[in-house]
N, CA and C atoms as an extended XYZ file, in Angstrom:
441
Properties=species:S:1:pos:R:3:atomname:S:1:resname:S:1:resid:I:1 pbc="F F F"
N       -55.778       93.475       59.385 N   UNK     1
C       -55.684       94.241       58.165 CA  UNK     1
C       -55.456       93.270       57.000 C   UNK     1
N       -56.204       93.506       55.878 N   UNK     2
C       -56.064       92.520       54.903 CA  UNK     2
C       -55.048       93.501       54.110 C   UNK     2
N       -54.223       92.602       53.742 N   UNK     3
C       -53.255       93.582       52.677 CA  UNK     3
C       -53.574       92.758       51.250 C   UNK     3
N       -53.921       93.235       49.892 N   UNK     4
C       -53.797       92.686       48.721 CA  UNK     4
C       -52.818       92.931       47.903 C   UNK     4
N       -51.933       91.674       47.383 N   UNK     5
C       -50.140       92.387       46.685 CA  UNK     5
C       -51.111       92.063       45.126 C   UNK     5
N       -50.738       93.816       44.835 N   UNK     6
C       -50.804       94.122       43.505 CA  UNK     6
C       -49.919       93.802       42.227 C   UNK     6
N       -50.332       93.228       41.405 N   UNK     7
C       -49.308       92.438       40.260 CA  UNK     7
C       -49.076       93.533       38.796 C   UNK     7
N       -47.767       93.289       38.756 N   UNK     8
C       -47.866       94.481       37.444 CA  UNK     8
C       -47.866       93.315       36.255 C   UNK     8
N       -48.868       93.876       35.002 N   UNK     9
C       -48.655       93.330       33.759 CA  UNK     9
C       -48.145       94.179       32.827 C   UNK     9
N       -47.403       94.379       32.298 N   UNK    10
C       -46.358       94.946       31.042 CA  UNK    10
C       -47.259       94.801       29.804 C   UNK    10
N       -48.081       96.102       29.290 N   UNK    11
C       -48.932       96.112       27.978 CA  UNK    11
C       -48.020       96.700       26.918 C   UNK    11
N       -48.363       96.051       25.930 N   UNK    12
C       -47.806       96.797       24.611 CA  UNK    12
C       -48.929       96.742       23.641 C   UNK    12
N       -49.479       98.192       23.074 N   UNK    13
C       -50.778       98.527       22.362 CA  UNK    13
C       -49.501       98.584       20.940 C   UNK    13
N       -50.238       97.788       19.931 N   UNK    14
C       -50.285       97.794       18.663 CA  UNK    14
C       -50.696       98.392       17.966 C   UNK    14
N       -51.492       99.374       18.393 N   UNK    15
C       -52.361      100.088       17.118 CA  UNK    15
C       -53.246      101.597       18.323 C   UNK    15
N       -52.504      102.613       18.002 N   UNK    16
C       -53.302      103.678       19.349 CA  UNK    16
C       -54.415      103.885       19.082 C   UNK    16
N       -55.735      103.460       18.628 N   UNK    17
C       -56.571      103.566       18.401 CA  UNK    17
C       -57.945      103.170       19.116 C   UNK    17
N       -57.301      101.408       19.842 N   UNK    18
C       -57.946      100.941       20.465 CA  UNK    18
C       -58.112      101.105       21.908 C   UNK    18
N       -58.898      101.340       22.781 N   UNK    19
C       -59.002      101.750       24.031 CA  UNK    19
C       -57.659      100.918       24.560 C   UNK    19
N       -57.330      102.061       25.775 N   UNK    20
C       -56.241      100.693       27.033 CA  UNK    20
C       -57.089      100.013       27.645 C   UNK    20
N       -56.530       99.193       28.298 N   UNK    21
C       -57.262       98.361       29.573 CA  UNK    21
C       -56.790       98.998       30.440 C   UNK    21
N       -57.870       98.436       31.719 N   UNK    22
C       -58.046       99.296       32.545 CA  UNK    22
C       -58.752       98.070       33.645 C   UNK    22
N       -58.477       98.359       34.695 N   UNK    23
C       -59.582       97.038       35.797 CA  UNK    23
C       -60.284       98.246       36.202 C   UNK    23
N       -61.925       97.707       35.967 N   UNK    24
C       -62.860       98.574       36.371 CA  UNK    24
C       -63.123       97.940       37.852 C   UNK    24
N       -63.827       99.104       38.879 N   UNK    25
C       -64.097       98.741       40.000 CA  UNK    25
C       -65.309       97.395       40.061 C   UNK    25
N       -66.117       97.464       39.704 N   UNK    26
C       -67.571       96.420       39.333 CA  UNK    26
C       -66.914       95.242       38.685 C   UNK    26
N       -65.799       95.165       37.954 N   UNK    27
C       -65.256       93.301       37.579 CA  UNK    27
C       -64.659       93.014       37.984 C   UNK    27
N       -64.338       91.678       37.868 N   UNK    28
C       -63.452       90.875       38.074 CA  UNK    28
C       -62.498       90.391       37.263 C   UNK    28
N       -62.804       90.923       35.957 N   UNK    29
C       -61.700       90.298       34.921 CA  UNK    29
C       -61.891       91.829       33.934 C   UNK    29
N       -60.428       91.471       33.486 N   UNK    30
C       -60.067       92.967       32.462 CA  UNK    30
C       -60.752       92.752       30.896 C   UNK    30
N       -61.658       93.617       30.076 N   UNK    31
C       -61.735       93.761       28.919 CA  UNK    31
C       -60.868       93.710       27.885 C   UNK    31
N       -61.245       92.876       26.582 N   UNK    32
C       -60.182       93.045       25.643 CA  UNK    32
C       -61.050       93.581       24.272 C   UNK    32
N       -60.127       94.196       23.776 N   UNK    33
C       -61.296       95.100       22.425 CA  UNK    33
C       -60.769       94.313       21.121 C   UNK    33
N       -61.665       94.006       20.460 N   UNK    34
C       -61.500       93.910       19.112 CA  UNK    34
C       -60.410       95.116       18.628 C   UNK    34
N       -59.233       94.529       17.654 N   UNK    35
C       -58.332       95.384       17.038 CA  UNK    35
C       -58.421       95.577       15.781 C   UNK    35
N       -59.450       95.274       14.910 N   UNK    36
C       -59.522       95.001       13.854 CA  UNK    36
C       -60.690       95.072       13.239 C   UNK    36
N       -61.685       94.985       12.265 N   UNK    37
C       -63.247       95.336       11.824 CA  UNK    37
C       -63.161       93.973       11.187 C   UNK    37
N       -64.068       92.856       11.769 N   UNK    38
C       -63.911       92.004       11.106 CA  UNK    38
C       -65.700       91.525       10.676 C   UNK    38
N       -65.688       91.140        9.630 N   UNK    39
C       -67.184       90.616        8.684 CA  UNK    39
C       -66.803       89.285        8.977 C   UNK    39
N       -68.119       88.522        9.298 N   UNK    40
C       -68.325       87.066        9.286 CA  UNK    40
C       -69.572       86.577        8.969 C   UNK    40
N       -69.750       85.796        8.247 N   UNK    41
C       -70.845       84.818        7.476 CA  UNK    41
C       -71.403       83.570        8.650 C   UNK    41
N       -72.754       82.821        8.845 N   UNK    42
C       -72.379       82.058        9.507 CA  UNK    42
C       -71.660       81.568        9.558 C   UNK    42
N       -70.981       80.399       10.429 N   UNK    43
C       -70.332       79.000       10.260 CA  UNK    43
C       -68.791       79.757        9.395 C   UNK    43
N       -68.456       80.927        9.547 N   UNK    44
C       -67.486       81.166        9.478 CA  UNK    44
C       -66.544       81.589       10.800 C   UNK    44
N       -65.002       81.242       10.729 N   UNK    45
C       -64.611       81.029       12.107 CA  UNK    45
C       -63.615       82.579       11.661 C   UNK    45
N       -62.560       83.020       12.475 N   UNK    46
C       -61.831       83.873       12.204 CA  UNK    46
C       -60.793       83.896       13.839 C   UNK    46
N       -59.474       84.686       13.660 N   UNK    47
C       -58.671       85.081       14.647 CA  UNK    47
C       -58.873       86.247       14.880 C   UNK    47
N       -59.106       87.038       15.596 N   UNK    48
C       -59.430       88.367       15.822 CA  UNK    48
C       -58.246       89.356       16.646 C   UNK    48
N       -57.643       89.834       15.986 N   UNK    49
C       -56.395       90.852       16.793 CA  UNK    49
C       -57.111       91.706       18.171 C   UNK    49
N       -56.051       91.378       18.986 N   UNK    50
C       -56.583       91.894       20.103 CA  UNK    50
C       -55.924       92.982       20.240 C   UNK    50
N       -54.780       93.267       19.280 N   UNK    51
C       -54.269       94.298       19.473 CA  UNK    51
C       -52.980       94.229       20.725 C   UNK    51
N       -52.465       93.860       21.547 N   UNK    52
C       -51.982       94.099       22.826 CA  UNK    52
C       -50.735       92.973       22.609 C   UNK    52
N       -49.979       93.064       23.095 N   UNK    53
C       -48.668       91.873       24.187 CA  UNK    53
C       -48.599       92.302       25.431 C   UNK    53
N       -48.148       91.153       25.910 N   UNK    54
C       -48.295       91.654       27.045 CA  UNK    54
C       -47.031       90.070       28.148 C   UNK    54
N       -46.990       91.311       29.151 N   UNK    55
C       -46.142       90.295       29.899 CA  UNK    55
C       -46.487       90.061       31.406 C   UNK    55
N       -46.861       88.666       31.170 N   UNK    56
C       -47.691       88.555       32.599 CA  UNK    56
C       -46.608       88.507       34.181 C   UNK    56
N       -47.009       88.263       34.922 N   UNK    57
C       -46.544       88.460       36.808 CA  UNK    57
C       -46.084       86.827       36.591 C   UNK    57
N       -44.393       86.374       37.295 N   UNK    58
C       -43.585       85.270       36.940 CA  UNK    58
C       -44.895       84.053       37.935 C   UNK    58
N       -45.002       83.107       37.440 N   UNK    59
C       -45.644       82.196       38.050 CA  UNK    59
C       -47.233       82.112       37.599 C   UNK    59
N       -47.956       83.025       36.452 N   UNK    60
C       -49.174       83.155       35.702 CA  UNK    60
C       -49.671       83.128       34.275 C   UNK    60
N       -50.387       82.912       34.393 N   UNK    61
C       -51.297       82.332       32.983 CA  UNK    61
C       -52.406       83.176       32.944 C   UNK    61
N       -52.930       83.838       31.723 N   UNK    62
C       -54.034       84.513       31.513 CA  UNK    62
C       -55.388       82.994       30.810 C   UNK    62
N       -56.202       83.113       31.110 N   UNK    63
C       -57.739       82.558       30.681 CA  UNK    63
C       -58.170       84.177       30.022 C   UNK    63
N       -58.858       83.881       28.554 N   UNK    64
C       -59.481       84.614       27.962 CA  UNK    64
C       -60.667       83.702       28.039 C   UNK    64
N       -61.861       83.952       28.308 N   UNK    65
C       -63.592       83.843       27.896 CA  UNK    65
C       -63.932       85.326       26.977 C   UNK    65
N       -65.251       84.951       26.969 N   UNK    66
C       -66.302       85.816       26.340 CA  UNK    66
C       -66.609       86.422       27.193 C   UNK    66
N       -67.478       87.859       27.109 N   UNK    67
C       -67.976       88.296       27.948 CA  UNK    67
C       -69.239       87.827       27.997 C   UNK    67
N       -70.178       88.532       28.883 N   UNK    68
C       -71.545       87.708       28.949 CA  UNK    68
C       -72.587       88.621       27.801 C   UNK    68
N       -71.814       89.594       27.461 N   UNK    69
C       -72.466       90.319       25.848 CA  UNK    69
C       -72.539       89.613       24.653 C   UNK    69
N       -71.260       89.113       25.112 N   UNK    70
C       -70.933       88.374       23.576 CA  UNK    70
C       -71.715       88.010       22.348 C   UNK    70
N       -72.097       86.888       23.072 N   UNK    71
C       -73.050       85.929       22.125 CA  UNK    71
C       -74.222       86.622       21.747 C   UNK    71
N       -74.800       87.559       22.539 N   UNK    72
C       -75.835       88.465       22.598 CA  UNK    72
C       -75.700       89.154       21.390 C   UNK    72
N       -74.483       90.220       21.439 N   UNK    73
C       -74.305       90.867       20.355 CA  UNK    73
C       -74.292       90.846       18.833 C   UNK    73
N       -73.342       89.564       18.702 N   UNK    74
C       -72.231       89.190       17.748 CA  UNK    74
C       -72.484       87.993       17.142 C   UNK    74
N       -73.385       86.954       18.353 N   UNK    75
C       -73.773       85.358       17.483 CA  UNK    75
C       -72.572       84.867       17.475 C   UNK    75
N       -71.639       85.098       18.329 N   UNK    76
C       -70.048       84.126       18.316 CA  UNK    76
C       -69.619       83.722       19.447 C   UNK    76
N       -69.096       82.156       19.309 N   UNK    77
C       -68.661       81.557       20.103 CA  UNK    77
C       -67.047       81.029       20.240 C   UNK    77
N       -66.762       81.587       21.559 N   UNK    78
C       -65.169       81.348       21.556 CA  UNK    78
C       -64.776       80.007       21.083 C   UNK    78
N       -63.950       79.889       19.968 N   UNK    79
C       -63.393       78.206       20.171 CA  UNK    79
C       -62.083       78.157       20.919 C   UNK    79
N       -62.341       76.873       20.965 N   UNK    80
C       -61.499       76.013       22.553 CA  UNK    80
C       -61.698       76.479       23.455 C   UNK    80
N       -63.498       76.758       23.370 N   UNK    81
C       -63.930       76.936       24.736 CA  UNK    81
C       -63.389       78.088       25.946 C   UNK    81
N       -61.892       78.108       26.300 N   UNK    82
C       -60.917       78.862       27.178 CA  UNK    82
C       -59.892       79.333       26.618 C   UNK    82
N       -59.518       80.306       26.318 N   UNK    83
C       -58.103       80.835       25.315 CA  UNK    83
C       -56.879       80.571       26.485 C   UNK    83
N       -55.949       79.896       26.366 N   UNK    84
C       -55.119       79.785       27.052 CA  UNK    84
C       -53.493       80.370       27.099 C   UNK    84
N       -53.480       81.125       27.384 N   UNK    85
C       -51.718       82.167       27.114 CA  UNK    85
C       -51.108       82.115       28.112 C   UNK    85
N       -49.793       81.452       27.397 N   UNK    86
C       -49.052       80.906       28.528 CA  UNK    86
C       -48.352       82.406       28.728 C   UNK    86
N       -47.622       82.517       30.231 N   UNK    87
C       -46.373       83.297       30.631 CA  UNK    87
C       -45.317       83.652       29.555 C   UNK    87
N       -45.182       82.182       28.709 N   UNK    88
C       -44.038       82.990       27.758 CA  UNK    88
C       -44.434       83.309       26.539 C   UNK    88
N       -45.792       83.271       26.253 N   UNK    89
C       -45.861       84.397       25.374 CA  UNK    89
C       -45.933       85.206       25.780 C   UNK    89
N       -44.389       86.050       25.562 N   UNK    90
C       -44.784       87.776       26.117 CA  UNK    90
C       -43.832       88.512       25.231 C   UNK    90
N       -43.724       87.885       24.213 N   UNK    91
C       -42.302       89.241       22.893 CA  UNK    91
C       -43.711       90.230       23.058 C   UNK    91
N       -42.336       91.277       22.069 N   UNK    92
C       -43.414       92.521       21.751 CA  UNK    92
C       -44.156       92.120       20.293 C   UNK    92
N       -44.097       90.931       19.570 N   UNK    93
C       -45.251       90.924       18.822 CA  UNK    93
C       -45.908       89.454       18.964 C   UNK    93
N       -46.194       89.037       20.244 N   UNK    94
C       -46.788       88.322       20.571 CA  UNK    94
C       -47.898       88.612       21.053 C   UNK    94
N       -49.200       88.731       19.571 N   UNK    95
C       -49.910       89.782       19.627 CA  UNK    95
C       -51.102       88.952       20.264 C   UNK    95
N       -51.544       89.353       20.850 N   UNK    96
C       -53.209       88.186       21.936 CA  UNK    96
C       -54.091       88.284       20.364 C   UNK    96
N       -54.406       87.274       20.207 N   UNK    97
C       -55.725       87.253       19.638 CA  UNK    97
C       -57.252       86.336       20.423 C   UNK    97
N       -58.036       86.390       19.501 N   UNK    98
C       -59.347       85.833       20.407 CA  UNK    98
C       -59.899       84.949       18.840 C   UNK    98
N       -60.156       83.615       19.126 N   UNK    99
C       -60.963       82.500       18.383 CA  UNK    99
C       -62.179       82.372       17.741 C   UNK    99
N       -63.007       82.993       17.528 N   UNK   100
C       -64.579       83.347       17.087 CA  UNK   100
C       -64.814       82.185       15.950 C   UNK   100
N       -66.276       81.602       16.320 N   UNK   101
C       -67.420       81.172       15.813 CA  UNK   101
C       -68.035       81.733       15.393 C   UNK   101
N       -68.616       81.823       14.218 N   UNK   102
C       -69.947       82.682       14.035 CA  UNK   102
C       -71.105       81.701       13.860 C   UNK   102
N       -72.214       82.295       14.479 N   UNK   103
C       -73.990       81.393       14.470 CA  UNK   103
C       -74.424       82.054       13.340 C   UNK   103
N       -74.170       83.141       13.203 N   UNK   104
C       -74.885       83.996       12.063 CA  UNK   104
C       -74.042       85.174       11.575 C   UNK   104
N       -74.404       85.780       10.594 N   UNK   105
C       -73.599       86.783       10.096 CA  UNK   105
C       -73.640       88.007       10.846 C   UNK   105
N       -72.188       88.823       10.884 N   UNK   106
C       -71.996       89.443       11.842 CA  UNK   106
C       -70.766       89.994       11.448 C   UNK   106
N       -70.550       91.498       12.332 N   UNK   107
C       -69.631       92.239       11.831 CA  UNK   107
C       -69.269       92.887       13.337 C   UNK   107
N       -67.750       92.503       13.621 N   UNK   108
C       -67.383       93.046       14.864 CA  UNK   108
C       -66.536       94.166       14.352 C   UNK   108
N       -66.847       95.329       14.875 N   UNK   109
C       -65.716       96.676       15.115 CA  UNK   109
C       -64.846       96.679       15.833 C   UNK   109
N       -63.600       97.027       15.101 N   UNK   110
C       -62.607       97.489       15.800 CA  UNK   110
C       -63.156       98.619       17.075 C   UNK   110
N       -62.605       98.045       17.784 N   UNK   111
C       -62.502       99.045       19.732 CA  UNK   111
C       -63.747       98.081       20.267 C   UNK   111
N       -64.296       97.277       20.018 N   UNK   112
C       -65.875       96.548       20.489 CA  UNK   112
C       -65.221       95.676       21.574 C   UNK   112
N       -65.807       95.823       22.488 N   UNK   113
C       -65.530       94.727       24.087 CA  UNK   113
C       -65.755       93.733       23.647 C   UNK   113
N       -65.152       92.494       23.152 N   UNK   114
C       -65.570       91.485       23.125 CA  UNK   114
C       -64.860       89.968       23.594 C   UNK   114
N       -64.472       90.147       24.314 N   UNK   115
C       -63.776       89.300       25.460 CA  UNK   115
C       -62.630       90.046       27.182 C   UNK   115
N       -62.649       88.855       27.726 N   UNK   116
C       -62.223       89.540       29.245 CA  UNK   116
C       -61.057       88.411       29.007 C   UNK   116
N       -60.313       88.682       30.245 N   UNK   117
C       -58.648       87.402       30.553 CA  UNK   117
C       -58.857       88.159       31.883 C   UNK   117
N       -58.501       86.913       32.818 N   UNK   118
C       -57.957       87.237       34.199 CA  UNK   118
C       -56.201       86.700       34.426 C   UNK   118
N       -56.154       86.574       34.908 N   UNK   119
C       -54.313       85.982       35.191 CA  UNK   119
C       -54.918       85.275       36.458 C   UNK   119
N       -54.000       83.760       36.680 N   UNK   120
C       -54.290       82.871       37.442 CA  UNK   120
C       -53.201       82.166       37.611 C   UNK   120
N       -52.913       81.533       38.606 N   UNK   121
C       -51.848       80.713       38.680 CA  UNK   121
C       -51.528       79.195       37.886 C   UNK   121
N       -49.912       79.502       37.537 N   UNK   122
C       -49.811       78.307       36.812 CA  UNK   122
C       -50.530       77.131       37.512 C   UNK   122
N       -50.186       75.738       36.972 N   UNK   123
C       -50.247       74.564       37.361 CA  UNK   123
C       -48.523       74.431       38.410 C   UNK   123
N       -48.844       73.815       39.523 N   UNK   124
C       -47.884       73.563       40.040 CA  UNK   124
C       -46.702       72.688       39.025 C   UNK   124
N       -45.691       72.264       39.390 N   UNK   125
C       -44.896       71.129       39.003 CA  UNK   125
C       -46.142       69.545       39.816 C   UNK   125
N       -45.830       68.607       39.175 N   UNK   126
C       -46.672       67.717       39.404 CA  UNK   126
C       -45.810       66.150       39.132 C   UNK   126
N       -45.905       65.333       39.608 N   UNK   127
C       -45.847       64.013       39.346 CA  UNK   127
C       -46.037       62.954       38.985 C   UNK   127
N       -46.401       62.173       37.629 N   UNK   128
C       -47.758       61.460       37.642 CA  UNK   128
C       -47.279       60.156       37.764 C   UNK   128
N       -48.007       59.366       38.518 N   UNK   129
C       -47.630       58.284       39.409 CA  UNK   129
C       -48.403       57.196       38.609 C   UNK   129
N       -47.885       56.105       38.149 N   UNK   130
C       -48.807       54.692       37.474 CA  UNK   130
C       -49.265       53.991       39.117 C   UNK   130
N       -50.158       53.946       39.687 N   UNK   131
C       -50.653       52.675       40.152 CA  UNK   131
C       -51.749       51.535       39.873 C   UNK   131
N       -51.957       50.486       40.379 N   UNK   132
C       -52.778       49.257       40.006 CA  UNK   132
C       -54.458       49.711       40.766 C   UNK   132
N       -54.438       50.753       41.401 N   UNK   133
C       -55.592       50.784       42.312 CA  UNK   133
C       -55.767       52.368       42.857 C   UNK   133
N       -56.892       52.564       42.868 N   UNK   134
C       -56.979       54.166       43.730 CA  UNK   134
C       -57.928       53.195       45.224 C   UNK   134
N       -58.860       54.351       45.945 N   UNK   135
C       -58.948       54.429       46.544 CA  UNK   135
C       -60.303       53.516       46.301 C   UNK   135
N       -61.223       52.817       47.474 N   UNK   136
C       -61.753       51.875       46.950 CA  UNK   136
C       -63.767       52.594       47.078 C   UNK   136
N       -63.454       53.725       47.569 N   UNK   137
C       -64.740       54.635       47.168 CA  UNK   137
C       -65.037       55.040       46.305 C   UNK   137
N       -66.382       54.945       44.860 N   UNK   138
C       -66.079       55.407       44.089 CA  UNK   138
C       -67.689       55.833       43.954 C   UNK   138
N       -67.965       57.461       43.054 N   UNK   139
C       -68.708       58.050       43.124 CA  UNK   139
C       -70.002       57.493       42.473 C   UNK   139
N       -69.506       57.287       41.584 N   UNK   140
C       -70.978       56.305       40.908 CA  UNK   140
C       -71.004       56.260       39.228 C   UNK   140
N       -69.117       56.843       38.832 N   UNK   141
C       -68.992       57.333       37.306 CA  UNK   141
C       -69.529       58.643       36.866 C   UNK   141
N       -68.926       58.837       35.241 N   UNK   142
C       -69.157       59.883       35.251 CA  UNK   142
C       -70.538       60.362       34.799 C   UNK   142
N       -70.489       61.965       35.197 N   UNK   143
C       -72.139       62.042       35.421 CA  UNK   143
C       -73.388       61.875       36.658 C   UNK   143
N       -72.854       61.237       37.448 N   UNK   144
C       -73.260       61.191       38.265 CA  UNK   144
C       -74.146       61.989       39.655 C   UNK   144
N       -73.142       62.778       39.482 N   UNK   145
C       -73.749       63.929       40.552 CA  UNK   145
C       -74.966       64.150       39.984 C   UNK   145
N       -75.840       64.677       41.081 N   UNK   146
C       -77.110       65.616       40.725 CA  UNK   146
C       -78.038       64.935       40.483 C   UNK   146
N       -77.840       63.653       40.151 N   UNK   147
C       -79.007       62.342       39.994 CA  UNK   147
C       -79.801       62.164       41.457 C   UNK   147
């Protein structure tokens, strides 16, 4: 029997307007809605209210991406690549936001799907060790693979 231990996350909606989250059966990662109606010009960047706090399961970290609509829709690209929220942001106005690029001009609505977060495990505790030498196999630098 496979048993899966279910994790509670603690939401706090900012504004009742915007849909809840919800884990749909078909994903793998939860939706986050635009909280806000925001206009963008190209090459204009913006923070986008996600609307929510939230308090993650002790030992996790949420990853925010794009969805795979995104760019499709909207012409925007997450900056820093991976939104990274640690565990202790979790007050009640430690409000999630999302990073946007714009390619072109564009106007996101408030309640619009436009990013997902999964929760993942921290980084262990770690050690970092100075030595004179690793191991004396080496791949071929970077880039390499796939050549």
């Amino acid at each position: 029997m496979n048993r899966q231990i279910t994790y509670k996350i603690l939401v706090k909606y900012h504004d009742d307007e915007i849909p809840r989250l919800k884990k749909i059966q078909q994903g793998d990662l939860i939706d986050l809605y635009a909280a806000e109606t925001v206009e963008l010009k190209a090459g204009e960047s913006a923070l986008i209210s996600l609307g929510v706090s939230m308090k993650l399961p002790k030992g996790y970290k949420a990853n925010v991406y794009p969805r795979s609509s995104t760019f499709k829709n909207w012409g925007t690209l997450q900056q820093n690549s991976v939104g990274q929220i640690d565990s202790s942001y979790c007050g009640s106005t430690d409000i999630w936001k999302y990073p946007v690029y714009a390619t072109r001009d564009t106007i996101i609505n408030k309640g619009d799907r436009i990013c997902q977060f999964e929760i993942v495990p921290i980084m262990p505790d770690v050690e970092l060790v100075e030595v004179d030498a690793l191991d004396e196999v080496n791949r071929g630098g970077f880039g390499s693979t796939g050549k």
